[in-house]
C-alpha positions in Angstrom: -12.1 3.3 -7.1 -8.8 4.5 -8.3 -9.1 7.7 -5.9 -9.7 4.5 -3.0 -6.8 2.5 -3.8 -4.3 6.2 -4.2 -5.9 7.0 -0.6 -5.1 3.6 0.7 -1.9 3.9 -0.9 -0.8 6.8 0.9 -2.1 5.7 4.1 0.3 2.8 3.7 3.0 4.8 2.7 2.6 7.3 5.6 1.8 4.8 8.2 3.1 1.3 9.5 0.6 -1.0 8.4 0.4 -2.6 12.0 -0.6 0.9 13.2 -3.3 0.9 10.8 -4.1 -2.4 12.0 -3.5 -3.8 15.2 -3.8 -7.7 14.7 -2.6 -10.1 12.0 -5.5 -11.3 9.9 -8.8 -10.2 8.2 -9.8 -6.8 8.5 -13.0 -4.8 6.6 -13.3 -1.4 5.8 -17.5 -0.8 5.3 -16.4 3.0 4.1 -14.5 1.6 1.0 -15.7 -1.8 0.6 -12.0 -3.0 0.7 -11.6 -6.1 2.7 -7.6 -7.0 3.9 -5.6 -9.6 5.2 -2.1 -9.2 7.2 0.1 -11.5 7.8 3.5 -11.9 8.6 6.5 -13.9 7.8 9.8 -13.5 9.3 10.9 -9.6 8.8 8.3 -8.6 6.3 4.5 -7.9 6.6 2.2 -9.0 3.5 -1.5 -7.0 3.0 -3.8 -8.4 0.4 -6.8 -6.6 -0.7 -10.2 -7.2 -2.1 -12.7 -4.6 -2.9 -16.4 -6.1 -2.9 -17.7 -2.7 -4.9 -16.3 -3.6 -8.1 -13.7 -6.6 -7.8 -10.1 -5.4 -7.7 -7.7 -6.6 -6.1 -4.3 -5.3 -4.8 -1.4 -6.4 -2.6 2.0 -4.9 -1.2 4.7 -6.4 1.2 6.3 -4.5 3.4 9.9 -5.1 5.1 11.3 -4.6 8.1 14.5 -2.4 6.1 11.4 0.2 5.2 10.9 -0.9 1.6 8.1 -2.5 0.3 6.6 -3.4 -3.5 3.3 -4.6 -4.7 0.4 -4.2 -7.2 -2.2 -1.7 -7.3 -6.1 -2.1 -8.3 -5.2 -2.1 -11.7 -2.2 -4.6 -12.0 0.6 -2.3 -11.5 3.5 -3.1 -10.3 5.1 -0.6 -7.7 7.9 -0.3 -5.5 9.4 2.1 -2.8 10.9 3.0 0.5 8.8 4.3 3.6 12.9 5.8 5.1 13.7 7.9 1.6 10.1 9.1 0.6 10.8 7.0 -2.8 7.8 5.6 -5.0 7.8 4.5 -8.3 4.7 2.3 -10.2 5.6 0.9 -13.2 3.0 0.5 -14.7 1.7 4.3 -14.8 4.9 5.8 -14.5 4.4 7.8 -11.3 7.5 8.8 -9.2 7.9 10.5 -5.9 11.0 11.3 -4.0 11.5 12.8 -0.6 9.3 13.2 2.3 6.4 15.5 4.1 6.1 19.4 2.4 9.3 18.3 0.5 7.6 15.4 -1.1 7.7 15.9 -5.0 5.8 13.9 -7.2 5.2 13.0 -11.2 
């Protein structure tokens, strides 16, 4: 599960989430059992997650300046900016700075 949600993760991080997902609302992912739901409320987009394989449950809000913040699987609490390439989760202590080959992580 924890190689899902760091896949998912990076997805987001690489992609607009409304790219990922063209509508608002409930979406289902049968490959990963995660099942989300996007919304949006003024100049930020909020993702909620639920996986049906083992339980966990995970969020992140995005905003419209590029930076967005949330909790993983496991409770974490994260933060970053899709413009600088910065990531940082609390909770495990994992940083990254910069973006695409130049990316460098902890």
């Amino acid at each position: 599960m924890k190689k899902t949600i760091v896949g998912l993760v990076a997805a987001v991080l690489m992609h607009p989430v409304l790219a990922q997902y063209p509508s608002y609302g409930n979406h289902y992912d049968p490959q990963t059992g995660n099942r989300y739901n996007v919304q949006q409320f003024g100049d930020q987009t909020n993702i909620r997650g639920y996986n049906y394989n083992n339980g966990s449950t995970w969020n992140q809000t995005q905003r419209a300046d590029g930076s967005y913040s949330g909790r993983d699987a496991q409770g974490n609490y994260y933060t970053g900016n899709h413009n600088t390439g910065r990531y940082h989760n609390y909770g495990t202590g994992r940083s990254c700075f910069g973006q695409g080959a130049s990316r460098v992580c902890n």
